[in-house]
C-alpha positions in Angstrom: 1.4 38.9 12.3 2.5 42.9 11.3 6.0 41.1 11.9 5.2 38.1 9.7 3.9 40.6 6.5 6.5 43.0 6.6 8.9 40.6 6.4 7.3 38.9 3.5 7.0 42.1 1.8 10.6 42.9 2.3 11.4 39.1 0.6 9.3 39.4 -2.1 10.9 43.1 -3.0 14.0 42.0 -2.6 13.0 38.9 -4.7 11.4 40.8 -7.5 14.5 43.5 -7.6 17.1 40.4 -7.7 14.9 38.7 -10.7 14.8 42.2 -12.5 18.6 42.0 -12.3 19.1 38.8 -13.6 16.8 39.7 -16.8 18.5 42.8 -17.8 21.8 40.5 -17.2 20.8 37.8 -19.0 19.1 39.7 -21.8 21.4 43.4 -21.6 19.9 46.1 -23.1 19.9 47.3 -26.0 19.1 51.1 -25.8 17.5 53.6 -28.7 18.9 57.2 -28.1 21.4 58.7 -25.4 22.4 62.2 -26.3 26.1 62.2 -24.2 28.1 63.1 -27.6 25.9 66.4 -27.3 27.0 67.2 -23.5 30.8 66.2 -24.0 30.6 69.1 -26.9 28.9 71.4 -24.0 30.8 70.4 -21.2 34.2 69.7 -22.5 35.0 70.8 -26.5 34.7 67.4 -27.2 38.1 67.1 -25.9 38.4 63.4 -24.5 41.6 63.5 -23.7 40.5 65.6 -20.8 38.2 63.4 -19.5 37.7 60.4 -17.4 34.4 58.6 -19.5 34.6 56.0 -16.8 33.1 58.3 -14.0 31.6 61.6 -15.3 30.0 64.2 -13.3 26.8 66.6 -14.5 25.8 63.8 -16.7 23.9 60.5 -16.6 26.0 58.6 -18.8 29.0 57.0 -17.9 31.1 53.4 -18.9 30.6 52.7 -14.9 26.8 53.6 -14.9 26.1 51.8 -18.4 27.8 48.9 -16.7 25.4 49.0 -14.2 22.4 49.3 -15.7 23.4 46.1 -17.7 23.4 48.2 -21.5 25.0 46.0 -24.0 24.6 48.6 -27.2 24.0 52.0 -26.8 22.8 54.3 -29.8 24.3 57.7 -29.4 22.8 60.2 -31.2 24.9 62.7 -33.2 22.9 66.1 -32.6 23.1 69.4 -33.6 21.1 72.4 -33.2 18.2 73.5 -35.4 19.9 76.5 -36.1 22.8 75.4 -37.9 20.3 74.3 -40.7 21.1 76.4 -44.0 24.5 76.8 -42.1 26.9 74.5 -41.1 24.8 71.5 -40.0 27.1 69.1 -41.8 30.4 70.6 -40.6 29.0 69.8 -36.8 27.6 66.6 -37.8 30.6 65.4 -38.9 32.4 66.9 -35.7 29.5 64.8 -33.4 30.4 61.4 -35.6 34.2 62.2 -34.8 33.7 62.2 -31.2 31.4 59.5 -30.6 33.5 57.4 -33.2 36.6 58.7 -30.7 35.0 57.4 -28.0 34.1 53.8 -29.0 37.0 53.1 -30.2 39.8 55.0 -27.6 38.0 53.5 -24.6 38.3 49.7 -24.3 35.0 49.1 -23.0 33.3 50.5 -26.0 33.6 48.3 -29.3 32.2 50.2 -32.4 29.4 48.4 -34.3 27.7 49.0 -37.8 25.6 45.5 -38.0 23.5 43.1 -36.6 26.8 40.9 -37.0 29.3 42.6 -35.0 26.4 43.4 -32.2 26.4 40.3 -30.9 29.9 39.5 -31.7 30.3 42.3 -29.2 27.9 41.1 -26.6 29.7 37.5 -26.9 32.9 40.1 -25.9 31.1 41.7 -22.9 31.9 45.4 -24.8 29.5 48.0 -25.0 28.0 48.0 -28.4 27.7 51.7 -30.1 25.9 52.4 -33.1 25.4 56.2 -34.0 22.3 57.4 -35.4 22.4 60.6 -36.7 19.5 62.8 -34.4 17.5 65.4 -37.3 17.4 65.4 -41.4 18.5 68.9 -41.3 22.1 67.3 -40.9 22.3 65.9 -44.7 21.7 69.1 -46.1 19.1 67.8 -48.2 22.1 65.7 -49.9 21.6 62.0 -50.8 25.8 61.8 -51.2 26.5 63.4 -47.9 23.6 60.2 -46.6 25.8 58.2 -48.3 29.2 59.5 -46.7 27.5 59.4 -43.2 26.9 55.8 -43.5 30.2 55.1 -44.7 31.7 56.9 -41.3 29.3 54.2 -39.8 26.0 56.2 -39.0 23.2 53.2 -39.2 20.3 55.3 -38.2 19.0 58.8 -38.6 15.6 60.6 -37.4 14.2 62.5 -40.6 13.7 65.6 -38.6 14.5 67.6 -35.1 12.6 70.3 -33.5 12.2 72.0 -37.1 11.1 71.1 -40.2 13.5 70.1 -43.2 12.5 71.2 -46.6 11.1 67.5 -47.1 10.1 66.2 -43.9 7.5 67.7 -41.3 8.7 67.8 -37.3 6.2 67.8 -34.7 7.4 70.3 -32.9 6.4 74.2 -34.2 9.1 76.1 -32.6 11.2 76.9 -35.5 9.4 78.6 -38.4 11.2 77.3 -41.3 10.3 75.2 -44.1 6.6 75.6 -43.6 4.1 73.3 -45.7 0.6 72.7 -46.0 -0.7 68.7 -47.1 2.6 67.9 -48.0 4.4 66.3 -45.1 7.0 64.0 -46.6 7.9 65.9 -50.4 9.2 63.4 -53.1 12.6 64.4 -52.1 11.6 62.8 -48.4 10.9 59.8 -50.1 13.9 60.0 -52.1 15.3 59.5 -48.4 13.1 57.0 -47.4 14.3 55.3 -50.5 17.8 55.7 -50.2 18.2 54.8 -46.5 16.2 51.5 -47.4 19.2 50.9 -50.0 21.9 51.5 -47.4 20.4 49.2 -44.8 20.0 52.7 -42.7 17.3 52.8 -40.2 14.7 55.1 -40.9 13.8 56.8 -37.0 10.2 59.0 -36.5 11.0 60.2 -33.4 10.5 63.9 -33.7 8.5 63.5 -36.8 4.7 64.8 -37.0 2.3 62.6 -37.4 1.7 63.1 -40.8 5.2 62.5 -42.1 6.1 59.3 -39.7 2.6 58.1 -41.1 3.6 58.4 -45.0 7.0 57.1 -43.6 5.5 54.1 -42.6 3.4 53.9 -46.0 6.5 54.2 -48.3 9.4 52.8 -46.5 10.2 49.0 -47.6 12.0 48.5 -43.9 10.7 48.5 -41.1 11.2 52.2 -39.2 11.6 52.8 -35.0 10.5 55.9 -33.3 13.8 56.0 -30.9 13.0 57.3 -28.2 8.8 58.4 -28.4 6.2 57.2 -25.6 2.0 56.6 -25.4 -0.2 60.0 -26.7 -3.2 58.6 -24.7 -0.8 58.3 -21.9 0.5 61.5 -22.0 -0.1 64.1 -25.3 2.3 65.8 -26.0 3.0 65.8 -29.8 6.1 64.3 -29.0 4.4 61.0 -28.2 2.2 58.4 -30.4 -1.0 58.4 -30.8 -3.0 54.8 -31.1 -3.5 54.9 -34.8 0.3 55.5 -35.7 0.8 52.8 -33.2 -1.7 50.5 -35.1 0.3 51.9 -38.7 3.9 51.0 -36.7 2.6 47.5 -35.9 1.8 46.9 -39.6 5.5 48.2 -40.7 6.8 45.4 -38.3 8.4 48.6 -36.6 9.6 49.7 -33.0 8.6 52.1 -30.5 11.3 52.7 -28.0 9.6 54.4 -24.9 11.4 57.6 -24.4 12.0 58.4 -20.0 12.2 62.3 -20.2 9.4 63.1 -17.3 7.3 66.1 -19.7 7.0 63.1 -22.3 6.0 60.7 -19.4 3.4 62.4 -17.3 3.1 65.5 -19.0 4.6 67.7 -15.9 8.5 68.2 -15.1 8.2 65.2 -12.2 7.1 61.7 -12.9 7.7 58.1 -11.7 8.1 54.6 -12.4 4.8 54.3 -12.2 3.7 56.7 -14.9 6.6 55.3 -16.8 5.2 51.6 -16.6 1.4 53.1 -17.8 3.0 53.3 -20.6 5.0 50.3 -21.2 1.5 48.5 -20.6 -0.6 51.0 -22.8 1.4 50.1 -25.4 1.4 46.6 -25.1 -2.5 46.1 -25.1 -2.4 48.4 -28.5 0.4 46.5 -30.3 1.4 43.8 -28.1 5.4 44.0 -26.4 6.7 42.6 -29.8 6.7 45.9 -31.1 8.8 48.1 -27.7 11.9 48.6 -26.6 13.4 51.2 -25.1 15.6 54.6 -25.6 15.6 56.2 -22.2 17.0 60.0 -23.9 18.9 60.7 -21.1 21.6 63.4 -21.4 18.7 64.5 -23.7 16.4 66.1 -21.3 16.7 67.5 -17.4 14.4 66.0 -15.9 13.6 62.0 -15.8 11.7 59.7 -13.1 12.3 59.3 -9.3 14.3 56.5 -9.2 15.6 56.5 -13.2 17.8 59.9 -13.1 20.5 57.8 -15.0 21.8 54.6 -17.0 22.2 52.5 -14.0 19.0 52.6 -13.2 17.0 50.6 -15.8 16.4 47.5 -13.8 13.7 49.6 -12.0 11.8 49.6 -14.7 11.9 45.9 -15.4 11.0 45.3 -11.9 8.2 47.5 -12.2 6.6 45.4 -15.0 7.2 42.1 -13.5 5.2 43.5 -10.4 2.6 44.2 -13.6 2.8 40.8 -14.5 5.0 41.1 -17.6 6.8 37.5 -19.0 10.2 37.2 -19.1 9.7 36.5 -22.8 7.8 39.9 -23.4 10.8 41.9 -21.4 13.5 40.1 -23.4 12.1 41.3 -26.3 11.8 44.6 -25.2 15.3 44.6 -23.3 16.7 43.7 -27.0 15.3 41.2 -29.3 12.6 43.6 -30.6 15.9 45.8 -31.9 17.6 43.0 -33.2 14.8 41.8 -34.9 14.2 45.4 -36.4 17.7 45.9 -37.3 17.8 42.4 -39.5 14.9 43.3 -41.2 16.2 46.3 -42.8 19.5 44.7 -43.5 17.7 42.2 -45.3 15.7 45.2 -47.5 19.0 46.3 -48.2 20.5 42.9 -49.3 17.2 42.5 -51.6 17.7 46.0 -52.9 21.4 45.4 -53.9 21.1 45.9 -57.2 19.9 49.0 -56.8 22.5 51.6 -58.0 23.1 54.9 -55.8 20.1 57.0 -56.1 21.1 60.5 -58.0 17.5 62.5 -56.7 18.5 65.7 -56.1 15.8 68.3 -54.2 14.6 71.4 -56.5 16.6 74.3 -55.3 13.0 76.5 -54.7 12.6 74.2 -52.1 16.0 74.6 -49.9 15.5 78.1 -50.3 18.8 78.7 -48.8 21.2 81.7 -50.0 23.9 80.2 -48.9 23.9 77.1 -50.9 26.2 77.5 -53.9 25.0 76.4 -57.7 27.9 74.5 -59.2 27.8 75.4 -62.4 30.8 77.4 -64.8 30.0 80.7 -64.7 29.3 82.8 -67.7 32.0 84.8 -69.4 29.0 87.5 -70.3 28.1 87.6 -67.1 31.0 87.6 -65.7 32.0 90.7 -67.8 29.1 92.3 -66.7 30.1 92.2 -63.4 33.6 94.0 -64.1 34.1 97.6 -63.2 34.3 100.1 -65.9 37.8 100.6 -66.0 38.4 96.9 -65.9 36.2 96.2 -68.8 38.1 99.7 -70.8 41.3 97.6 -69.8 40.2 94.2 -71.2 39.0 95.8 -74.2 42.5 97.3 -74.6 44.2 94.3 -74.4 42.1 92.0 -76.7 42.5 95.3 -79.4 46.8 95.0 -78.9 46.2 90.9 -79.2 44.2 91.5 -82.2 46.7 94.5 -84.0 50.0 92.1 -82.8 48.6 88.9 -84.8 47.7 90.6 -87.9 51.4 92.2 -88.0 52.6 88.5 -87.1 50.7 86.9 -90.4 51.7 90.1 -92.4 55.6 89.0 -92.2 57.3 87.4 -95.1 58.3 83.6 -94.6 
């Protein structure tokens, strides 16, 4: 009898592991936030020529892994540090977008995407699907033309804020002491952003956001907005994560919560499993129902992620953990990739209804950048400039407008 259930415990497993496969096969994933772009700048200059992106050690992302984990589209986030903001955030941003737009488009697995369109035109191709999503506000500048030019290089997502604060969006995080507000958590610049993104047909990402910004977020913006790569407050809280109220506020957007893997946002403690992971995925569901999850596992992001779920291959645990829980294959197709889709049509449709909306020409007051090193583009004046001569510059200039002066009176004093 021992025999007999040990055996039909080792079918069923087996059984449940197979069917887990075949879902995230037939329905590949579509994932929310991987942060390799940032570990090729750490590990290797962003120097792909020196790489092999097929098998890559000290990482969890790789072409072979992705393959295994069955990930259709991948957004890769294009981060860089908090403390490039007043500095040379956009420089770096742009350096990020080169190498992640290098790598989907120099390795022939990769196939670079910037619509709903040519995402499943891609999964039709069997490539790996990349969208970038720009990972912290503090990137633009506070600039709706440098938005602009980022969507143009093919950014279709961006989170409004980091681990600091912009001068018009609020982060949850309270490390960096910059840009401090009180009541005011999205400025009217912020919504400027909002706005402008809604135009573009960019998604609008809360990750990283606190509370009160992503929930005037989800007030103003006309699209519906994701939180990337966030998990369950009640769960686990850490302000990282989303409480059930926002949850309740995201489900009336029509948005997406991707459930983030990194173990301190999963159990609270630097060592989790797949079964803290799942408490989660199920939390979530009896708030707002699977229609509103997917996924955005953060790896490369963190150091630390779930027994079992240390890289991109490794997804189908987590399906088969939620069909042990009873999940439908319905409910984990949405969250393996309709959900996104769904999302990502939505706001492509705001920005076909706001066509006729010109560029927006908002520009933030410069008492709130506060930043010295921002240049004022204006002609400078030729009193102040004067003013700003040396003495014996000024003596000199004085000298030569007197000759000017005495040489054109002779000149009109000639005959003829």
């Amino acid at each position: 009898a021992l025999l007999a259930f040990s055996l039909c415990r080792f079918i069923s497993g087996y059984s449940e592991k197979e069917r887990a496969h075949n879902l995230t096969y037939k329905y590949p994933l579509i994932d929310g936030h991987n942060d390799i772009a940032l570990q090729l700048r750490i590990l290797h200059n962003n120097k792909l020529s020196k790489i092999n992106l097929t098998h890559l050690n000290k990482v969890a992302t790789d072409i072979s892994r992705l393959r295994a984990g069955h990930v259709q589209t991948q957004m890769f986030a294009v981060y860089v540090l908090c403390g490039a903001q007043q500095m040379d955030a956009v420089r770096l941003t742009l350096e990020q977008i080169d190498v992640v737009r290098r790598m989907c488009t120099e390795f022939p697995d990769f196939e670079l995407v910037t619509s709903t369109q040519e995402l499943r035109a891609s999964a039709m191709n069997k490539k790996i699907a990349c969208l970038i999503s720009i990972e912290g506000g503090h990137s633009i500048d506070s600039s709706l033309p440098a938005l602009r030019m980022f969507y143009l290089l093919g950014v279709r997502s961006m989170s409004l804020t980091h681990s600091c604060n912009t001068p018009w969006a609020e982060s949850s995080s309270t490390f960096y002491d910059v840009f401090i507000r009180h009541n005011n958590s999205l400025t009217t610049f912020g919504k400027a952003v909002v706005d402008e993104m809604n135009r573009l047909g960019m998604i609008v990402d809360i990750s990283h956001t606190s509370w009160g910004t992503a929930s005037a977020v989800l007030k103003h913006s006309k699209a519906p907005v994701i939180f990337s790569h966030s998990s369950s407050y009640t769960i686990c809280n850490h302000s990282r994560n989303v409480p059930d109220w926002l949850l309740h506020e995201l489900k009336k957007n029509r948005g997406l919560i991707m459930v983030n893997f990194y173990s301190p946002f999963v159990s609270c403690k630097s060592e989790a499993n797949v079964f803290h992971l799942a408490d989660h995925f199920d939390h979530i569901k009896r708030v707002i129902g699977a229609e509103s999850i997917g996924i955005g596992g953060d790896f490369d992001g963190g150091n630390s992620f779930p027994e079992g779920l240390e890289d991109v291959s490794k997804y189908p645990v987590i399906i088969q953990e939620l069909l042990k829980r009873n999940w439908t294959e319905d409910e984990l197709a949405n969250v393996l990739r309709r959900n996104f889709l769904r999302v990502f049509e939505e706001v492509e449709g705001v920005r076909d209804y706001l066509r006729w909306k010109k560029p927006s020409e908002e520009e933030i007051p410069l008492q709130e950048v506060e930043n010295p090193c921002r240049s004022v583009l204006q002609r400078p004046s030729l009193r102040k400039l004067s003013s700003n001569q040396s003495p014996s510059l000024r003596v000199e200039g004085s000298l030569s407008l007197l000759y000017l002066g005495l040489v054109l009176l002779f000149s009109l004093s000639l005959p003829g």
